[in-house]
DOKEDREN-560243 format. One record per atom (N, C-alpha, C, O): residue number from 1; residue in one letter; atom name; y, z, x. Coordinates in nm, 4 decimals. Atoms other than C-alpha are relative to their C-alpha. Layout:
DOKEDREN-560243
R	NUM	A	CA	Y	Z	X $
...
END
This chain:
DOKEDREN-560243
R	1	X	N	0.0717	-0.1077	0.0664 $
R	1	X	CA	13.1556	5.8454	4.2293 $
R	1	X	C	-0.0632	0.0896	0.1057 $
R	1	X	O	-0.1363	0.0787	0.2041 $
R	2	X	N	0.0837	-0.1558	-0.1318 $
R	2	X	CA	13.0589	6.1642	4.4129 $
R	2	X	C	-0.1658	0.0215	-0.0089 $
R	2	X	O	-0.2275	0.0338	-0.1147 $
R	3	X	N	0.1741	-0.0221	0.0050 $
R	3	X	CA	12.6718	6.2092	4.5070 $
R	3	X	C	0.0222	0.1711	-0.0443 $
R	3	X	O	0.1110	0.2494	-0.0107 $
R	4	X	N	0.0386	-0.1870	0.0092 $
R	4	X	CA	12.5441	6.5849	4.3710 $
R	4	X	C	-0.1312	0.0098	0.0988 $
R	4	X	O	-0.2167	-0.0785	0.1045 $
R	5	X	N	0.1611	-0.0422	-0.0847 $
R	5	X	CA	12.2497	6.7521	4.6272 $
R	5	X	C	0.0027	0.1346	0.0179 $
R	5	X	O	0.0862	0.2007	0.0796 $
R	6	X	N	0.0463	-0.1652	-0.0055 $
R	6	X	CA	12.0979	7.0921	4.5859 $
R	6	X	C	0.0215	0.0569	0.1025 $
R	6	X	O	-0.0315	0.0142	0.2051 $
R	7	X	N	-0.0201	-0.0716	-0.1541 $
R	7	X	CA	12.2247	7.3356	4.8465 $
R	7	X	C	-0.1100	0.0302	0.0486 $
R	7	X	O	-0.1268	0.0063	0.1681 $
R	8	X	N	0.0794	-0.0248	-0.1109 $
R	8	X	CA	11.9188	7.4568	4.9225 $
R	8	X	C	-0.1361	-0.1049	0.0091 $
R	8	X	O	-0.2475	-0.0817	0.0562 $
R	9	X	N	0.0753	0.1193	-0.0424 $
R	9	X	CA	11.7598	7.1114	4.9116 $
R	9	X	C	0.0257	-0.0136	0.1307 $
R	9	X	O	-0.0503	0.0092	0.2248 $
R	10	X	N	-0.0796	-0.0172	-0.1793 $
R	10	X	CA	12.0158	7.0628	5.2238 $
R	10	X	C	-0.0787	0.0792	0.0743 $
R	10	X	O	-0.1837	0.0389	0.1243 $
R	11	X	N	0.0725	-0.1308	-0.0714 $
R	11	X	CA	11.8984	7.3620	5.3792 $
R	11	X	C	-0.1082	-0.0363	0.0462 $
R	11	X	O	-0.1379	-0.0567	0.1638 $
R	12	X	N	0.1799	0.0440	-0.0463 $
R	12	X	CA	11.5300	7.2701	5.3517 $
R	12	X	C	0.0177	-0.1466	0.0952 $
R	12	X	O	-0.0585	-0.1773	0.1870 $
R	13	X	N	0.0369	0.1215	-0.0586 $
R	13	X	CA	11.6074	6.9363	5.4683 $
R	13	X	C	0.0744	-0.0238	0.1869 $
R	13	X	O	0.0509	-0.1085	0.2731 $
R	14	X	N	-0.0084	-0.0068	-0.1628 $
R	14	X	CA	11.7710	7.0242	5.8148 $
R	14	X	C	-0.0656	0.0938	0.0640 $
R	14	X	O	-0.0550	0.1169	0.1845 $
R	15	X	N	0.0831	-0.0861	-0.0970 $
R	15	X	CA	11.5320	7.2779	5.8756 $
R	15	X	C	-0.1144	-0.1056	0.0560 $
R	15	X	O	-0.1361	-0.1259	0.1755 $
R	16	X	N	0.1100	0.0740	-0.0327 $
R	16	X	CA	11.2344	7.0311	5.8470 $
R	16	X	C	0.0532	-0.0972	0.0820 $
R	16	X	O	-0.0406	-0.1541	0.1379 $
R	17	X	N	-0.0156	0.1128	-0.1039 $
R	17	X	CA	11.4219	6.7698	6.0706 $
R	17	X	C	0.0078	0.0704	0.1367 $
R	17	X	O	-0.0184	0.0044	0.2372 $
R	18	X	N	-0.0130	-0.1078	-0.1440 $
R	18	X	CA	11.4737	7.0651	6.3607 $
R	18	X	C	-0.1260	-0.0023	0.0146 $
R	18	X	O	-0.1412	-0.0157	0.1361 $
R	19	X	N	0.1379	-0.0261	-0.0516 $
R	19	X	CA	11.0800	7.0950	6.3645 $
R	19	X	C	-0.0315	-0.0852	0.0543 $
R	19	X	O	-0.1527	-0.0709	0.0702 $
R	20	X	N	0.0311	0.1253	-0.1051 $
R	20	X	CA	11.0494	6.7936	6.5688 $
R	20	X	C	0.0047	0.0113	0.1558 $
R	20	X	O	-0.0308	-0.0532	0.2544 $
R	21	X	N	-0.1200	-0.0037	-0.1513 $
R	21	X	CA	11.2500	6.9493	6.8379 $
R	21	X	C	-0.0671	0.1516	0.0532 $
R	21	X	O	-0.0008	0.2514	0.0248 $
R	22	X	N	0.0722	-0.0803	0.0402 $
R	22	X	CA	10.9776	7.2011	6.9293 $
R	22	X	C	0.0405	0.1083	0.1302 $
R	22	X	O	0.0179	0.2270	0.1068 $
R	23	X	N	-0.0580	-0.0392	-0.0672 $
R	23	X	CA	11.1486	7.3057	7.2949 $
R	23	X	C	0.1268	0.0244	0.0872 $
R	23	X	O	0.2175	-0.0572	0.0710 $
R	24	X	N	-0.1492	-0.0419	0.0107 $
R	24	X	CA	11.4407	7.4533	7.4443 $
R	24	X	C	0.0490	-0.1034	0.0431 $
R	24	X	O	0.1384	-0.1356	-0.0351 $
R	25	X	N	-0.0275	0.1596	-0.0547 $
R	25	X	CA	11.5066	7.0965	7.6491 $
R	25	X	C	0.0423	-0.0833	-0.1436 $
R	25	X	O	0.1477	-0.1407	-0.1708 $
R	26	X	N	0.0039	0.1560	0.1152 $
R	26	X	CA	11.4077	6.8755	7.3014 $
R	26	X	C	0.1550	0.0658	-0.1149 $
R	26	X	O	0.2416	-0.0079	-0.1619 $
R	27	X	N	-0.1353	-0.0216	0.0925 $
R	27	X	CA	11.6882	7.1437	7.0726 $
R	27	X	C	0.1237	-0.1047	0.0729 $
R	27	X	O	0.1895	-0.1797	0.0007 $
R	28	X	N	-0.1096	0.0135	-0.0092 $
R	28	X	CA	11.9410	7.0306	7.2907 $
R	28	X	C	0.0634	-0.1908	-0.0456 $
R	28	X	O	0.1790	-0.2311	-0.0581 $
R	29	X	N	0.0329	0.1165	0.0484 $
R	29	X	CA	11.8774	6.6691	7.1869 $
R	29	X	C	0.0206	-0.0489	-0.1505 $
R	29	X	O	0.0348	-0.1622	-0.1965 $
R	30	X	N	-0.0438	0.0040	0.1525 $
R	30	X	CA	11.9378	6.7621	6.8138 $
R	30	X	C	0.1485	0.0196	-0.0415 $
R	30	X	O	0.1984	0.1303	-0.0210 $
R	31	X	N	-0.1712	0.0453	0.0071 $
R	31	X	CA	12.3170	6.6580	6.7201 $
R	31	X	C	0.0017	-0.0086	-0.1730 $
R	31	X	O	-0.0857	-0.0329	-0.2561 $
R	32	X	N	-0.0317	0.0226	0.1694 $
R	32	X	CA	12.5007	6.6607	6.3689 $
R	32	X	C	-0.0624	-0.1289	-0.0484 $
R	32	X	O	-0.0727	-0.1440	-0.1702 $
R	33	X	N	0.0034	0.1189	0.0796 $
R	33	X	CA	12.3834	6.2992	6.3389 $
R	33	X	C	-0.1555	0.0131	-0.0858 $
R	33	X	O	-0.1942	-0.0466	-0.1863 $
R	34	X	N	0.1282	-0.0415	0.0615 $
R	34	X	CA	12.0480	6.4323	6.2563 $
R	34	X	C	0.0167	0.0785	-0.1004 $
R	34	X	O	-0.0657	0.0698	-0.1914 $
R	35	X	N	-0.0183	-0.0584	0.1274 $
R	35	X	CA	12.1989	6.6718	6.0165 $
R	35	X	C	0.0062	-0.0557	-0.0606 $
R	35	X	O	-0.0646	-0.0646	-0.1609 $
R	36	X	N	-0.0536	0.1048	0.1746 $
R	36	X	CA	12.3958	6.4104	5.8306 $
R	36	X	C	-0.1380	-0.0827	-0.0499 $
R	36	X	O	-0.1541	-0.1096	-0.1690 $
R	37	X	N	0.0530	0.1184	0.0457 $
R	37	X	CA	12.1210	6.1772	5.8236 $
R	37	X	C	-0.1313	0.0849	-0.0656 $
R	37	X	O	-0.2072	0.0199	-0.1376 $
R	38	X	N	0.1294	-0.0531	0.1002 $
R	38	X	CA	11.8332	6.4502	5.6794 $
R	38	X	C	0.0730	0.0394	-0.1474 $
R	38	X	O	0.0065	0.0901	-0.2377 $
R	39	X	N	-0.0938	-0.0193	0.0858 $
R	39	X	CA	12.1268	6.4836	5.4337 $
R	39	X	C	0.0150	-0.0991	-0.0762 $
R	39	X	O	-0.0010	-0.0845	-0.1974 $
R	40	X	N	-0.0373	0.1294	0.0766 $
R	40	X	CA	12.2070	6.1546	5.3255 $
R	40	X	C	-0.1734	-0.0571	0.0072 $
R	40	X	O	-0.1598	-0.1731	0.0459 $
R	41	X	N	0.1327	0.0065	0.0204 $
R	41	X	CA	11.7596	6.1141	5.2954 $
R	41	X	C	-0.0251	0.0681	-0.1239 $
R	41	X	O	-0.0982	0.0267	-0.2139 $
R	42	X	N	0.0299	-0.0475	0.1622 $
R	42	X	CA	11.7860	6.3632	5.0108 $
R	42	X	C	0.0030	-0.1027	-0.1050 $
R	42	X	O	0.0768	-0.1973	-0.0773 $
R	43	X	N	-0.0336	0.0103	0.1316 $
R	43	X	CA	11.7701	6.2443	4.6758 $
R	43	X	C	0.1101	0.0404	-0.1060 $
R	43	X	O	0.1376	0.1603	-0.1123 $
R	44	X	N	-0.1663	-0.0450	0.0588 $
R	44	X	CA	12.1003	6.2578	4.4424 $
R	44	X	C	-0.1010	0.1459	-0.1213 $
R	44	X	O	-0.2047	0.1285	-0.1854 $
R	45	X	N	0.0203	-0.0667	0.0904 $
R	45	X	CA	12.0398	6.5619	4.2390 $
R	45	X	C	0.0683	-0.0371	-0.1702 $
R	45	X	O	0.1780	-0.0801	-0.2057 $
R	46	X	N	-0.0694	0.0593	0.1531 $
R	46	X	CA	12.0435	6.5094	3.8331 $
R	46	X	C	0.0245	0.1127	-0.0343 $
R	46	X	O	-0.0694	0.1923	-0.0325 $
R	47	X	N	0.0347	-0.1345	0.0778 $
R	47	X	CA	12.1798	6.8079	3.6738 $
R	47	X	C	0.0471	-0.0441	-0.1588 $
R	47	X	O	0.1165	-0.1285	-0.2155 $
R	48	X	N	0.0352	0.0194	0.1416 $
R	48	X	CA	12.0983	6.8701	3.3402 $
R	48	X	C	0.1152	0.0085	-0.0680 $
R	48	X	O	0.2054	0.0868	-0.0382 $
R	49	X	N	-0.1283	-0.0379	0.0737 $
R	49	X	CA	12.3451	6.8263	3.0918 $
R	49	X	C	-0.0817	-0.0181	-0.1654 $
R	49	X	O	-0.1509	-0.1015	-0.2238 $
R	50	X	N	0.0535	0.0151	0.1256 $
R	50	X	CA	12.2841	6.9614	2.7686 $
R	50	X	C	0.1663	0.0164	-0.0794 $
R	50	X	O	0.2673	0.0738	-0.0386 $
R	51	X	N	-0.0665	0.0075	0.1277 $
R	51	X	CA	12.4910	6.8944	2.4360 $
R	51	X	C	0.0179	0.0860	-0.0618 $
R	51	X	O	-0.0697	0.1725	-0.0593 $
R	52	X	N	0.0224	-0.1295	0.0542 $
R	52	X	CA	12.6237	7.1355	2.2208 $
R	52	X	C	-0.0803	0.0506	-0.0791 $
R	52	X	O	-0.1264	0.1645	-0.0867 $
R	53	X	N	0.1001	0.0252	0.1006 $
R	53	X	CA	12.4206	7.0222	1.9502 $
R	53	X	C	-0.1356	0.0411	0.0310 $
R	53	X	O	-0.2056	0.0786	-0.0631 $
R	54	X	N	0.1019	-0.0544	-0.0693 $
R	54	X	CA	12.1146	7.1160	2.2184 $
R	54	X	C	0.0044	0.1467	0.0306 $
R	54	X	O	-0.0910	0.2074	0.0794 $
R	55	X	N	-0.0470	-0.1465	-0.0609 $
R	55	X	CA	12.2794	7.4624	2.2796 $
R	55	X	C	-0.0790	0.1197	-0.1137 $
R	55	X	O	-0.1029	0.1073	-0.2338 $
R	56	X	N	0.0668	-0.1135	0.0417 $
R	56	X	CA	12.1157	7.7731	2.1872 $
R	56	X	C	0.1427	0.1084	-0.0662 $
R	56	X	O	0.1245	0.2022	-0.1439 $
R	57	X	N	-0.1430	-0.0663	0.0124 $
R	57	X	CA	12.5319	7.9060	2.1608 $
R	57	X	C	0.0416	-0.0675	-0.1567 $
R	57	X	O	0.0868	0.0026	-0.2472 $
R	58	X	N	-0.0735	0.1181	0.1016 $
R	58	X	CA	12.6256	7.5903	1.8911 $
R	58	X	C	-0.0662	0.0951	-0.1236 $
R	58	X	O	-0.1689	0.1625	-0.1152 $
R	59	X	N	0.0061	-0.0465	0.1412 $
R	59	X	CA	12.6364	7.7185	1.5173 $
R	59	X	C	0.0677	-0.1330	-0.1026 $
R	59	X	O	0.1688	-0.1990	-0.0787 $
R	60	X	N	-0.0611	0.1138	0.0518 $
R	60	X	CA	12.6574	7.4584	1.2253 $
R	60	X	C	0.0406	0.0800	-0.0975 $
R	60	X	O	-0.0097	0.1899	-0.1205 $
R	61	X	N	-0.0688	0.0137	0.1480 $
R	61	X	CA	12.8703	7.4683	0.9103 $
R	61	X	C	0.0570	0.1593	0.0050 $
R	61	X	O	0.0603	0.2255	-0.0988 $
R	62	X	N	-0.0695	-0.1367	0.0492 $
R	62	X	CA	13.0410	7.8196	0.9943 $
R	62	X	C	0.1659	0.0030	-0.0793 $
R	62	X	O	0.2592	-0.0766	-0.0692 $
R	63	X	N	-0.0760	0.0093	0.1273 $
R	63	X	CA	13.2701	7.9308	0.7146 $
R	63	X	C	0.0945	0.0856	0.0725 $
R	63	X	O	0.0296	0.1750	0.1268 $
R	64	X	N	-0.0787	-0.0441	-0.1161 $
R	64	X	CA	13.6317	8.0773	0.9395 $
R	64	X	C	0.1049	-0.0176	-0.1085 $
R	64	X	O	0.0910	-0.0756	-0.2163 $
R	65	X	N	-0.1013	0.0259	0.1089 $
R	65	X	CA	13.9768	8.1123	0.7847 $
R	65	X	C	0.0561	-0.1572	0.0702 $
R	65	X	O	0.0860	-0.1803	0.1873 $
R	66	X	N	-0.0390	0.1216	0.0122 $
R	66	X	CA	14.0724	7.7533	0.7403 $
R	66	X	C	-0.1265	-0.1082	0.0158 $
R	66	X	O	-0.1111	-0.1981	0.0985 $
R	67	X	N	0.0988	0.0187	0.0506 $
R	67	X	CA	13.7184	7.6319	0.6267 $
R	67	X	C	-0.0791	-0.0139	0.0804 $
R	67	X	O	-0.0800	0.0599	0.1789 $
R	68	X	N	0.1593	-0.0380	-0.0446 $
R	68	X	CA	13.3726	7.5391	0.7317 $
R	68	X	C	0.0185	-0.1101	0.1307 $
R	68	X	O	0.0952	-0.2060	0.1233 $
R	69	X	N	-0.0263	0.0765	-0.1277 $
R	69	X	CA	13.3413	7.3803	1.1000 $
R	69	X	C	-0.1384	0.0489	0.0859 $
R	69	X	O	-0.1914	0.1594	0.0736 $
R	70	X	N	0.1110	-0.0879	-0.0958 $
R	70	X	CA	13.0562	7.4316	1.3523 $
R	70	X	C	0.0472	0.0332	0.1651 $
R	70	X	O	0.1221	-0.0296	0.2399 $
R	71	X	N	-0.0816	-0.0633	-0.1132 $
R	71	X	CA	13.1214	7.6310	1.6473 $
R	71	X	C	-0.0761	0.0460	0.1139 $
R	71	X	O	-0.1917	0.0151	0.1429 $
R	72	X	N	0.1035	-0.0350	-0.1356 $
R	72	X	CA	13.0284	7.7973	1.9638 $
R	72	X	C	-0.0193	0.1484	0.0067 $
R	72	X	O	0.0933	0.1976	0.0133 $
R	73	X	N	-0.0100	-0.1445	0.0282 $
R	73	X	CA	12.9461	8.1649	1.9432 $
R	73	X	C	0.0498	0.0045	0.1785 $
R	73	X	O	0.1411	0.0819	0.2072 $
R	74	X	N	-0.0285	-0.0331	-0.1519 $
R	74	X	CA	12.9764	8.1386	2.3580 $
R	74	X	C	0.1666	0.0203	0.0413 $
R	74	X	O	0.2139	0.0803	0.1379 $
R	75	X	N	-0.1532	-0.0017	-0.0571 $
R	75	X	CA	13.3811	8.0712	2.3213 $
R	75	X	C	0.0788	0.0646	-0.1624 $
R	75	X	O	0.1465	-0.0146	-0.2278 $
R	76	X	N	-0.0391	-0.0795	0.0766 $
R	76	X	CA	13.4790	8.3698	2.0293 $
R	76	X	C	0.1383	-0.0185	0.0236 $
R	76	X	O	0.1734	-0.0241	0.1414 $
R	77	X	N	-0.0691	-0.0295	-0.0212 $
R	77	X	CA	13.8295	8.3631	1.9253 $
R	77	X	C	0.0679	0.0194	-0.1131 $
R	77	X	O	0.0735	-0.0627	-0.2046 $
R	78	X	N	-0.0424	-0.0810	0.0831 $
R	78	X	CA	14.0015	8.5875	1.7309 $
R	78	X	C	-0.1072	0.0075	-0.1409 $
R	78	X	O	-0.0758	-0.0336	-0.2526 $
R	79	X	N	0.1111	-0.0263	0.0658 $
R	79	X	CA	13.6491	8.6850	1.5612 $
R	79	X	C	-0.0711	-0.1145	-0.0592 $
R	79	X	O	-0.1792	-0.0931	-0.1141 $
R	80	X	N	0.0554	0.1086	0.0126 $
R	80	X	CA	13.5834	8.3119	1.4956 $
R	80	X	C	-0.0809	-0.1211	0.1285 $
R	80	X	O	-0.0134	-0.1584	0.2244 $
R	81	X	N	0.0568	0.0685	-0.1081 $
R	81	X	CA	13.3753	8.0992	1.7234 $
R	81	X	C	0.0851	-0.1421	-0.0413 $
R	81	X	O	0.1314	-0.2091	-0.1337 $
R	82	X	N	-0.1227	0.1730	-0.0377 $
R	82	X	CA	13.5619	7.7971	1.8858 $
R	82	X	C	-0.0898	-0.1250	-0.0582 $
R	82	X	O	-0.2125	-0.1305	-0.0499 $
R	83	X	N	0.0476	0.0417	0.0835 $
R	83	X	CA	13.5280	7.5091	1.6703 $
R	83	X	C	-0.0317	-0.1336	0.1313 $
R	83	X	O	0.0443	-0.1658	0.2226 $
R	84	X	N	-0.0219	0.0734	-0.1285 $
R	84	X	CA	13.3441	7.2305	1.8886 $
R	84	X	C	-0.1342	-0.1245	-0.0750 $
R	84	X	O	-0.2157	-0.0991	-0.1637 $
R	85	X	N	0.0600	0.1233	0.0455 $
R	85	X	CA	13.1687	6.8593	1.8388 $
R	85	X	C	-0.1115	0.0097	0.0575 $
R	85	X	O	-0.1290	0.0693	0.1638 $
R	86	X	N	0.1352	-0.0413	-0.0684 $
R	86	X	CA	12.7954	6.8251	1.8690 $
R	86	X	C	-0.0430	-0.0676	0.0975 $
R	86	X	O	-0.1469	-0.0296	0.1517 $
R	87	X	N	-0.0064	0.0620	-0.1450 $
R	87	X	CA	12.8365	6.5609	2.1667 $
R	87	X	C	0.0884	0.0789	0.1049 $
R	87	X	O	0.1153	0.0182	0.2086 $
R	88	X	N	-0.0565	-0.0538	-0.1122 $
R	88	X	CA	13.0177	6.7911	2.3719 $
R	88	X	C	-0.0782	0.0924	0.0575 $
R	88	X	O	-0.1749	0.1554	0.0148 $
R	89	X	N	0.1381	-0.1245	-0.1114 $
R	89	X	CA	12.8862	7.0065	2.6971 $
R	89	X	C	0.1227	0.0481	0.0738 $
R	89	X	O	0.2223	-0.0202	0.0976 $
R	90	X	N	-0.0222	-0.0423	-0.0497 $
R	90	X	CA	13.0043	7.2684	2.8657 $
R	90	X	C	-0.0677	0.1223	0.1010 $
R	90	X	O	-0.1681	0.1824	0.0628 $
R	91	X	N	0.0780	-0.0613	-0.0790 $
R	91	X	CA	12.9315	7.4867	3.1949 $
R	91	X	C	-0.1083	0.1620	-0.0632 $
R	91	X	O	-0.1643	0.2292	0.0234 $
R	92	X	N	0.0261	-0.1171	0.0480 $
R	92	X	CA	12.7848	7.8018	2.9500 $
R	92	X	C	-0.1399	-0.0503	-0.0729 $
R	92	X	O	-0.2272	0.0302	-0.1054 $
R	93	X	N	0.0614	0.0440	0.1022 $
R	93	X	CA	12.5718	7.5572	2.7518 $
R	93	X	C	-0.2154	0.1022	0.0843 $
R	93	X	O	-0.2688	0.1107	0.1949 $
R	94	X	N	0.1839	0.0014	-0.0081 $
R	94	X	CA	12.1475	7.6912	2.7409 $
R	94	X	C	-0.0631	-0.1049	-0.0919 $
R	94	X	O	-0.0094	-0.1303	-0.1998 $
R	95	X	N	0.1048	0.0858	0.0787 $
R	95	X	CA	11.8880	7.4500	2.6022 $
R	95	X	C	-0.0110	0.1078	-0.1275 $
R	95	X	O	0.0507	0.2117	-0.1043 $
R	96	X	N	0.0796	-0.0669	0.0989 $
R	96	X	CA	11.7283	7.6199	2.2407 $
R	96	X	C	-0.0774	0.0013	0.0493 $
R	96	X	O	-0.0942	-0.0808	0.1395 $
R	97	X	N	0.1582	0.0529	-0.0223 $
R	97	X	CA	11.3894	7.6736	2.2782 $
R	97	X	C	-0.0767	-0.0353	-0.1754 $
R	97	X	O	-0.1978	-0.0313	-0.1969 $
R	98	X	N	0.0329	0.0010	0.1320 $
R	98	X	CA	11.3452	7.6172	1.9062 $
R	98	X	C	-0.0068	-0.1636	-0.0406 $
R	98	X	O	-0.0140	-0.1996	-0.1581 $
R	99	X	N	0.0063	0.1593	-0.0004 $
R	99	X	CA	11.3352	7.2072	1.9713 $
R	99	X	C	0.1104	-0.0343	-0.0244 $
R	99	X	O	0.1378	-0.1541	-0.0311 $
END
């Protein structure tokens, strides 16, 4: 299984390991192994995964030619929103803010 980590977690986290290294002598002393390893110190990033059923896009019980289904207004096709299950997620999904 692949780790996820915020790019600019990375970022932050080999800048703050370079501040150790405060002159031109001590930089030369700083090597990739110090990259990888303020790298592999991060924390796995969780990203959020919301449901469609959580989606602010998801529509229930719409009425389409060939009857009632709930759908996604985010994936329109041919003037009907794509018909989709309320455990599924995809990269478009927003939270509601309506709970």
């Amino acid at each position: 299984m692949a780790d996820l980590i915020e790019r600019q977690a990375a970022i932050e986290a080999i800048r703050a390991s370079t501040k150790k290294y405060t002159g031109f002598m001590e930089m030369e002393m700083y090597t990739d192994d110090d990259a990888v390893e303020a790298i592999i110190n991060l924390p796995p990033a969780q990203p959020e995964i919301i449901r469609c059923k959580e989606c602010k896009h998801y529509i229930q019980n719409i009425h389409c030619v060939g009857g009632h289904y709930n759908g996604c207004e985010e994936w329109e096709h041919d003037g009907c929103e794509y018909p989709v299950e309320e455990d599924w997620f995809c990269c478009h999904a927003e939270r509601r803010q309506d709970g």
